[in-house]
N, C-alpha and C positions, 0 to 999 in steps of 0.2 A: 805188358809189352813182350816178356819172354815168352806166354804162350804164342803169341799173335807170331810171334817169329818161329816157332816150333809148328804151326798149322802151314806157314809159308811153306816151310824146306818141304815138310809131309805131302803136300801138293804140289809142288814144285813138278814133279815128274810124272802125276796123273792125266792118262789119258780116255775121255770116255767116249762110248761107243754112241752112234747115231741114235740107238733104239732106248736110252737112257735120258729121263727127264731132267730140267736145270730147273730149278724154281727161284728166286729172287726175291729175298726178305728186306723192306726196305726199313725201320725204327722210326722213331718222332725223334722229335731235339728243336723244334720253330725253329730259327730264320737257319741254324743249324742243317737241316734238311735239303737247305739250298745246293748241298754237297750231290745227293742222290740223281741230277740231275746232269752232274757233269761225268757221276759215273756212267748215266745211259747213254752218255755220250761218246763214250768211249766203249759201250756195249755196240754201240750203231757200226761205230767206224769198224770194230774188227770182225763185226758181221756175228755177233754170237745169236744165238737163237735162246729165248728165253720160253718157258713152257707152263709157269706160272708163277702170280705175280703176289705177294700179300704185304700188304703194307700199314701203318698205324697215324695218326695223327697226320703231320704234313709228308709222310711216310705217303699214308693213302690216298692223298691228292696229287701227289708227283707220279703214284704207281700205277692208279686209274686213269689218269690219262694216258699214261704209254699204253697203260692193256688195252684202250678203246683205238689205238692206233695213232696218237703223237709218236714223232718221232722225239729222241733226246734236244735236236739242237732246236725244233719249235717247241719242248717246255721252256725250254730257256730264254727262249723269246719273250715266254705269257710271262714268265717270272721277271725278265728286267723290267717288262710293259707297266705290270702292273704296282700300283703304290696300294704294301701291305697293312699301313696303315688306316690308309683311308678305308680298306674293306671292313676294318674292326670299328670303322665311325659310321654310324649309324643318324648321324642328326642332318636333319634336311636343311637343304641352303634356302636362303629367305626366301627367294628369285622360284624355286620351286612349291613351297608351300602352297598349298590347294587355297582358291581362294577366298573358300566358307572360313577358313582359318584367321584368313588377312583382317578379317572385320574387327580383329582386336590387336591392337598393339604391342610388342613384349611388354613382361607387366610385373617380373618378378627377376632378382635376386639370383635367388638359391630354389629350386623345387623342391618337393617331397613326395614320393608318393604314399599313398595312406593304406592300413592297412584295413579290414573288416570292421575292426573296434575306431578305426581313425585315427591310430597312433602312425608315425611317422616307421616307415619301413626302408630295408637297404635293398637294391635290386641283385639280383641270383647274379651277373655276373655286369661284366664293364659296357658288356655291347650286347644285344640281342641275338646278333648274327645275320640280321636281314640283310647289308648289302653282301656279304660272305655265299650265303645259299642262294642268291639269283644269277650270281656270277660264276659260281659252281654249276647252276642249272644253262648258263650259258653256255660253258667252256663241256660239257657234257651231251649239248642237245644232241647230237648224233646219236647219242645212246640211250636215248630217251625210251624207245620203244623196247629194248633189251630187259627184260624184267629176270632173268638168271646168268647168273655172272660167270658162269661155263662157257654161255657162249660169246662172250666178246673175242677179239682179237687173240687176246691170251687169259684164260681164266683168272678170276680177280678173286680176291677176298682183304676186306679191311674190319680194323676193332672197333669195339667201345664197350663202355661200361655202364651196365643197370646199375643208375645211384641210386636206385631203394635196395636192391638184395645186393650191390658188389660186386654179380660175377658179372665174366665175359662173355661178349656179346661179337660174335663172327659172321657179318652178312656176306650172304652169297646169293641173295636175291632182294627184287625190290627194286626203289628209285637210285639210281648211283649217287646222284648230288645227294641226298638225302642219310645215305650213308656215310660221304664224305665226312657232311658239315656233326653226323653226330662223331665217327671219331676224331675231329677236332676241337672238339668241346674243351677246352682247356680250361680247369676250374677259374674262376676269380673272372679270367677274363673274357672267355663267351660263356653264356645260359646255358643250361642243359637242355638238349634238343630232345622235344618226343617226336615218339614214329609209332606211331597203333596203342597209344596210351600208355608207353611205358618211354620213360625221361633217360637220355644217354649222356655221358660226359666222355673224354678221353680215355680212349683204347690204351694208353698209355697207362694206366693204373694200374692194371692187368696182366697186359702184356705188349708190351712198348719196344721189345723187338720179335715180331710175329716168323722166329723162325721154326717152332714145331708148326703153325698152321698150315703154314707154306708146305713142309713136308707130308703133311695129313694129304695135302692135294693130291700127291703121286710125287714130289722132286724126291728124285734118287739122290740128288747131287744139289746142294743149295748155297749160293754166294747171297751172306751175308751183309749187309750197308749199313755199320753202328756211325749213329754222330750223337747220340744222349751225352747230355753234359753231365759232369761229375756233380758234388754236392759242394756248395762253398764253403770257404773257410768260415772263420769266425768274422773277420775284419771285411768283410765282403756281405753280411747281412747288415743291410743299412739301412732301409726299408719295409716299410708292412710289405711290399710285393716282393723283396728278397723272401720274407721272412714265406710268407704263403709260399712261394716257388719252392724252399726248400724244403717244405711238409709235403708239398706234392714227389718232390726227387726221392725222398725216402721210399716211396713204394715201388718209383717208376723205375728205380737204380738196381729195387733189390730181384727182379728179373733177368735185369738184363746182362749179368753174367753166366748164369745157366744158358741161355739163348746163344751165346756166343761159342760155348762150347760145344754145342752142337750145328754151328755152319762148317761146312767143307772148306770153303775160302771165305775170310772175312775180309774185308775191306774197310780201314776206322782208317779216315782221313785226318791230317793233322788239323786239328781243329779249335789248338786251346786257346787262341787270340779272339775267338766268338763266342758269344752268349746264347741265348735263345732267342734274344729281341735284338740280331745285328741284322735288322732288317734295311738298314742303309750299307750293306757291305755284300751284296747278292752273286755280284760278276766274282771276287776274292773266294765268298765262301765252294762256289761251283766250280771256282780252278782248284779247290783242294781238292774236291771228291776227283776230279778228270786225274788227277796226278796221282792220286792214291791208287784208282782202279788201274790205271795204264801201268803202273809199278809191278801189281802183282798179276792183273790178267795174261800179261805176255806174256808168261812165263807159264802160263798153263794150256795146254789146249782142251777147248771145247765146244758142241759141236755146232755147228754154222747154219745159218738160214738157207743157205746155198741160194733156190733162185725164188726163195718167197717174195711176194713184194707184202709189205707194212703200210698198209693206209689204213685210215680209217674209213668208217662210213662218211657218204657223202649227204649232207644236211640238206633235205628238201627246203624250196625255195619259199612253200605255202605249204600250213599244214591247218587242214579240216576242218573245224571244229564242231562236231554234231552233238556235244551236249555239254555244258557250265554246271559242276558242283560246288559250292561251297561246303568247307567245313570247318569247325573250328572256333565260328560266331554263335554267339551267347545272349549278345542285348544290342547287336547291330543285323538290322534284319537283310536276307540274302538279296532281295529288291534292290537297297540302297548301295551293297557292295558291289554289284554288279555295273551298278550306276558307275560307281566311282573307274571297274576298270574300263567302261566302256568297250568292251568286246561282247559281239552277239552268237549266239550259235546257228549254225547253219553258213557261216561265212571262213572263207578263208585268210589266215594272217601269216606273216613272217617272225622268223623267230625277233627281230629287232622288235616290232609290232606288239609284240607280247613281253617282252623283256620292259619297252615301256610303256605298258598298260599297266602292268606292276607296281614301276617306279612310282606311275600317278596314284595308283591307288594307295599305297607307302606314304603319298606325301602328306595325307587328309591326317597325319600324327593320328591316324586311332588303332596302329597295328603294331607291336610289338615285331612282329613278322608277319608277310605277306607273300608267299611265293607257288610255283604252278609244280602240277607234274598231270604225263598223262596217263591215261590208258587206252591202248590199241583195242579199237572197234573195226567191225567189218565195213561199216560206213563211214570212217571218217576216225577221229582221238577225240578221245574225252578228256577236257579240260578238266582236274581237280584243283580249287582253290584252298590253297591250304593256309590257314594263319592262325594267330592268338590276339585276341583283342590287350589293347593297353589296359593296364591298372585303371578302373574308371574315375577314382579316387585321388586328387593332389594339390599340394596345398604350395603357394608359392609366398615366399617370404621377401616382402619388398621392402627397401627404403632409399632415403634420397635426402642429401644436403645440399646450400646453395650460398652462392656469395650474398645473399638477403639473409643470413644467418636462422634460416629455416630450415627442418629438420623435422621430416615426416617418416613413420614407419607402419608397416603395414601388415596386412596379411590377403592372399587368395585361393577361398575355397574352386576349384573346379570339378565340378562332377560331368562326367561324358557320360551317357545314354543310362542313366543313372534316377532321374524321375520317371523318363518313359523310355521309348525304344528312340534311335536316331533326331535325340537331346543334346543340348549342351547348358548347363549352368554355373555362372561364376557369380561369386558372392565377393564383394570388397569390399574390407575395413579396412580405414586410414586414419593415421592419430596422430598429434603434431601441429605443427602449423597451418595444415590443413585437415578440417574430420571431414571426412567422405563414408558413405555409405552406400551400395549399388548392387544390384542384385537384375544381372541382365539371362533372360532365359529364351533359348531358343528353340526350337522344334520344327523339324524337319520332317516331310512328309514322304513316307514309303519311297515308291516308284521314280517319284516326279520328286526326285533329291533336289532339285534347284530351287523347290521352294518351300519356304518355311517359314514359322510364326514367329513375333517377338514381342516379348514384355517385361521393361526394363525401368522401373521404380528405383527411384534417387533420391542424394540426399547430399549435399556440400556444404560445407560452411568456410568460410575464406577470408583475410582480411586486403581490402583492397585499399593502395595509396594515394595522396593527390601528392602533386609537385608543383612548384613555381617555374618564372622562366630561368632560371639558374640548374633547372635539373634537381632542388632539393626538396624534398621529403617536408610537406608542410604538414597534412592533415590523412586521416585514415580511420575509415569505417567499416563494418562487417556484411559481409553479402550471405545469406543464407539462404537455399535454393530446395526449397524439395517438389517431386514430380512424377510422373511414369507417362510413359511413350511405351505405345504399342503400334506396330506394323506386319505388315504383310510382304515377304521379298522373295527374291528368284537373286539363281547365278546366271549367269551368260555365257557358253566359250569356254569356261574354268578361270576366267580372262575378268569377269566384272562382277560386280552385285550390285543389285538397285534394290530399292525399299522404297514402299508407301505407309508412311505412318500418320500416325495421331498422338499428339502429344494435349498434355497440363501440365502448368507448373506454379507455384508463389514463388515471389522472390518478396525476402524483407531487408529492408538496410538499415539500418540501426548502429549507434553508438558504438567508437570503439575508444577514443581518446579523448577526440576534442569534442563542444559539443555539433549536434546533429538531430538535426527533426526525422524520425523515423519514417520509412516510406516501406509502402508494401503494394506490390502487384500482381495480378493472374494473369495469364495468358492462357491461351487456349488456342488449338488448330489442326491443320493438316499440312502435311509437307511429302518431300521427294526427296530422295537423297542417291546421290552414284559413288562408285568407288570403284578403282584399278588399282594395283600395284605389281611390279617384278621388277622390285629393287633387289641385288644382290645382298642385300645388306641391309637391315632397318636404320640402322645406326650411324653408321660411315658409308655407302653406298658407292658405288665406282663405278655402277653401270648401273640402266635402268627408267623406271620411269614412276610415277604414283601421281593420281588426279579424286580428289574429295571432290563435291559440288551439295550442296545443301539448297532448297529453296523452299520455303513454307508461307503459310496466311493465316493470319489471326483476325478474325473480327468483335466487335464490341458485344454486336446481339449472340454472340455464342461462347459464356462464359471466359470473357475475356474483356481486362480492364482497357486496352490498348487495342486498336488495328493497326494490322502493319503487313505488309511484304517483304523478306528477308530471303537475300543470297547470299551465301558465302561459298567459295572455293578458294581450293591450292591446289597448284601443278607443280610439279618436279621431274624436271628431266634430268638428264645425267650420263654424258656419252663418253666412253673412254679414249683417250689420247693415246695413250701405251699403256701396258701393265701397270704402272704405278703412278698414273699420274691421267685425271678425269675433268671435264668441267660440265659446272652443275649449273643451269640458269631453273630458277624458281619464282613463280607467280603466285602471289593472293593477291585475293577482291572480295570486299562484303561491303554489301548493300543494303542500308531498309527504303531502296527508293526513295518514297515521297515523303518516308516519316523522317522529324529529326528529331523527337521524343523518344527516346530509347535509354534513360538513366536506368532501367530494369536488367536492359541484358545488350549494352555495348560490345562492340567489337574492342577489343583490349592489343595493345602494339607495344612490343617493346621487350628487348631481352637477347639472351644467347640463340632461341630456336624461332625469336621472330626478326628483330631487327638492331643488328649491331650501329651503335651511335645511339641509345636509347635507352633509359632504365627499365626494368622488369616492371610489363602491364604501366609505362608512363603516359601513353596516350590514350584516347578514345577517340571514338568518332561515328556516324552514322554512316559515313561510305570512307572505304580506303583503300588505294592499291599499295603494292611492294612487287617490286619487281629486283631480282636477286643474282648478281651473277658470280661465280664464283671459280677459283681453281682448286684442286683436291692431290694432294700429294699421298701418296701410304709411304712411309718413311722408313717401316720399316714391320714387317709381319703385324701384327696391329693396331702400330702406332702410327697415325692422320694428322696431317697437317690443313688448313684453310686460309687461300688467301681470299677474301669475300670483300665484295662491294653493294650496297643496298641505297635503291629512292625510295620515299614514302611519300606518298601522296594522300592529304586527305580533305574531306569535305560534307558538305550537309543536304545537299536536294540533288544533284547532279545523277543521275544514274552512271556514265560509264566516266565522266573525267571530270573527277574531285579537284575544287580548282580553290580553294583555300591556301591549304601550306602545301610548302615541298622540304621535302629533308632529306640530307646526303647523308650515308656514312660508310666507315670500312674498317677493317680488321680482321687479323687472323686468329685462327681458332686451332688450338693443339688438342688431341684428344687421342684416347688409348681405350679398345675396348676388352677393358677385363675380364674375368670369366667372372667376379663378385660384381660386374655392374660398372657400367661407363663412364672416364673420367673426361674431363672438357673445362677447359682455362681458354678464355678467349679477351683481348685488349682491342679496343676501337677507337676512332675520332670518329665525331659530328664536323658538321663544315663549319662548326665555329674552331675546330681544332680542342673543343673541351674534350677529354679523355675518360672511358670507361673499362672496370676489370668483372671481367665473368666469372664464375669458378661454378661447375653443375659435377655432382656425384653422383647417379644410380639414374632409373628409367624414371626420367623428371618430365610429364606427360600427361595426357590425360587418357590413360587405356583405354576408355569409352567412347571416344570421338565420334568415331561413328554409330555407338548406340542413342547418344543424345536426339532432342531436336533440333 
């Protein structure tokens, strides 16, 4: 503090001439940095003229946009606008998921990604940085075309550091986003960004307040902006992420006292009531920097923009596109990425148009990062696709308990493009109360990405209950199922998937308690099956919509012990009322028309996710509706409430109205979706007022639904 006060008096009375440059060192410090923004803001108001700009970390995102022509009080704007967390989350919302995706269900736990040997690996940092670099490439489009940072508005330069050799790395040319997102690399919690094959992390290692750079430029005269936090006490490392932060502070800290000693005027805002992560405190942290600068700047004169005017360039409304590169794919061929963004060459888009053609192609989960930049042609901008394919390798770790006192755990192999080129395979073992076995493989054709092959060999075993009319648990046998279905599908829109398949299967029933004459059947056939979804949500949904439809034929002369005709569908809609509160009406129907021989492969009713008033899998039937209406509370960030009401209807020949029984029931359902897997307690009546308790823990489902026949 004594020097900082000793640099004040010393400048206190300097006056410098017109023909004398001011450069402007801005430091890293995250949400810290939010300060540098209020000092530009108070650069605005008294009109100082700034002649270059170098900045570090979130240093270099606040400093490139003023040199591209922000003014101070519209950073400020981007900065309350924006939510800094969400940029460092990287996970797609259900509602956007591509929807070659949708065809499988969540289906795990915990992830893992694998490494070459198939050991389980930790990823390089918290977040990839994908949505961080397309909102950079946003908030930068105007200067897209700029490829030397001489000539912007005000010449720029930001850090970072080669994590193979350690040294410092000062761009002054190139993509701007690009150099942003690499000196903001902050170990632990963004990846290391490459740019021409060489991988960058935080400018701040280095030099984290870049005021020799800024002088190298030409400033005679340089106002320095410190906001780096000190290093914490002992009683302050509480955490693996203290403990990391402060192995990083050690180098970033031991700079930045030299650097300080060489600014003319520095400017360190009072700042000790913020961390680095006071990203809920943006408008506080940028009043400190406004009061810091305004403190000392008045007191100096320096020299003035007089009649410049400060805009930036102005963002064409369509821009070009006379050639698509990709780079950066490996085992996803350029055909099918291209597919995914849907942009052609030779046509022109809007920067919103390609910001989401991005997004879409980000959602297909097979990119680590996916983002644009161009190059200026005489004809038009060359698109460059720049990305890193996902780990193709991962293994998820499922399980799942229930109020039936069953207790299934798992495992799922996933390999993405990993047998051939634009593949997917998942392998499922399941162990417990139910053994499942499944191995569904898909493949996807070059160009024509919407359609692809499937074959998907199975294998279940289960034990199924009977009941009386009292609701109890009288008798119970084993259903053993093995089969493969292979098909032929397309997407539609990005909006649906249809399939034509072929399926085989045995089913045997056999002995589990009491006794039982074993039965064993084949079937054989062809079927159709549809599917939508853009639920917010798989789990608890608040908005949204999802429709299955299944219908196939079996006949006797083609390897099949049974003929029969089978529909089944579900529809779910889901329209919201307000923010926190939706209602859901929900329909099934499955039919075997004419048959009412179906002991092999009944429609099963009954449960938390089929029909409250009912025990798990208590009915059967050849034809039956459900019709479900319900209200949806979010109680509270991911805890869900359900007040639900359900008919059943079922029956034996009827095609569309099962006129057998009917059955009433209702109850509510509480459920909380945790990041180990979903919890759900639900209590109902039947219309005789008999009472039922739920209790469902993990992704209790059948992943495959739509692989089956």
């Amino acid at each position: 503090m004594k020097k900082i006060l000793i640099l004040v008096i010393l400048f206190i009375f300097v006056q410098l001439s017109t023909t004398e440059k001011v450069g402007l060192a801005l430091s890293g410090g995250g949400a810290r940095g939010f300060a540098h923004v209020g000092v530009l803001k108070a650069i605005d108001e008294m009109n100082i003229k700034i002649d270059y700009i170098a900045g570090t970390s979130i240093g270099a995102v606040i400093g490139a946009l003023y040199a591209i022509g922000y003014t101070g009080a519209e950073i400020e704007n981007i900065i309350l606008e924006l939510n800094w967390r969400d940029l460092l989350d990287d996970k797609v919302d259900r509602e956007d998921v591509y929807i070659g995706q949708k065809r499988w269900k969540p289906y795990a736990n915990f992830n893992f990604y694998l490494a070459e040997n198939f050991s389980p690996m930790l990823p390089r940092g918290f977040s990839s940085g994908n949505t961080l670099v397309n909102k950079l490439f946003d908030l930068t489009f105007s200067a897209a075309d700029i490829a030397d940072f001489d000539e912007f508005l005000i010449p720029f330069r930001c850090t970072a550091t080669d994590v193979l050799s350690g040294e410092l790395k000062v761009f002054d040319s190139g993509s701007l986003h690009e150099a942003i997102r690499a000196s903001i690399s902050f170990p632990t919690f963004l990846e290391p960004f490459e740019i021409e094959n060489k991988f960058y992390i935080d400018g701040g290692i280095n030099a984290n307040f870049p005021v020799e750079i800024v002088s190298n430029m030409g400033a005679d005269y340089i106002i320095g902006v410190q906001v780096t936090s000190g290093l914490k006490e002992q009683d302050e490392l509480i955490t693996l992420i203290d403990i990391l932060d402060q192995t990083v502070n050690f180098k970033i800290n031991e700079n930045v006292e030299e650097s300080k000693a060489k600014c003319n005027i520095l400017i360190d805002p009072a700042l000790e009531d913020f961390s680095n992560l006071s990203f809920d405190q943006k408008s506080e942290i940028i009043e400190q920097g406004e009061i810091a600068a305004r403190k000392i700047l008045k007191k100096v004169e320096l020299p003035l923009r007089g009649d410049e005017i400060k805009n930036k360039p102005s963002e064409p409304d369509y821009v070009f596109l006379n050639k698509i590169t990709i780079t950066g794919n490996e085992n996803l061929s350029s055909s099918k990425i291209k597919r995914f963004l849907g942009l052609e060459e030779g046509v022109g888009y809007s920067k919103k148009q390609i910001l989401a053609a991005f997004e879409r192609a980000y959602n297909v989960e097979l990119f680590d990062y996916i983002y644009p930049r161009f190059e200026e042609q005489t004809d038009g901008k060359k698109l460059i696709v720049k990305l890193k394919e996902r780990n193709r390798k991962k293994l998820g770790i499922n399980y799942t308990y229930n109020d039936r006192n069953q207790f299934v755990a798992g495992i799922i192999l996933e390999l993405n493009n990993y047998i051939q080129r634009n593949s997917k395979l998942l392998f499922n073992l399941q162990l417990g109360n139910i053994t499942e076995v499944d191995l569904d493989y898909v493949k996807n054709f070059g160009r024509t990405m919407g359609v692809y092959f499937r074959l998907f060999p199975h294998f279940r075993e289960h034990r199924l209950f009977s009941y009386n009319e009292n609701h109890e648990k009288v008798n119970s046998v084993k259903s053993r199922q093995k089969g493969i279905t292979g098909g032929i599908g397309f997407f539609a829109q990005y909006a649906v998937n249809a399939e034509f398949f072929a399926f085989t299967y045995d089913t045997e029933m056999y002995r589990d308690i009491a006794e039982f004459e074993e039965k064993k059947f084949r079937s054989s056939g062809l079927g159709f099956k549809l599917y939508h979804e853009n639920l917010d949500d798989f789990m608890f949904p608040m908005r949204g919509s999802q429709i299955l439809a299944k219908i196939s034929k079996a006949h006797r002369e083609y390897y099949s012990d049974v003929s029969y005709n089978k529909f089944s569908s579900k529809l779910k809609l889901i329209l919201p009322l307000g923010e926190n509160l939706s209602f859901k009406y929900q329909f099934e129907y499955g039919s075997y028309f004419d048959s009412d021989d179906v002991q092999f492969d009944p429609f099963l009713i009954g449960g938390i996710d089929s029909f409250l008033g009912l025990n798990y899998n208590e009915m059967s039937a050849p034809i039956y509706k459900i019709n479900t209406l319900c209200l949806r509370f979010r109680l509270y960030r991911e805890l869900y409430s359900d007040l639900q009401y359900n008919v059943l209807t079922l029956g034996d020949s009827d095609v569309w109205l099962p006129e057998n029984s009917i059955y009433h029931g209702a109850g509510i359902n509480i459920g909380y979706n945790a990041a180990w897997g979903p919890i759900r307690f639900a209590a109902a009546l039947d219309e005789d007022l008999e009472s039922y308790l739920y209790f469902s823990f993990g992704y209790e489902w059948d992943f495959f639904e739509f692989s089956r026949h």
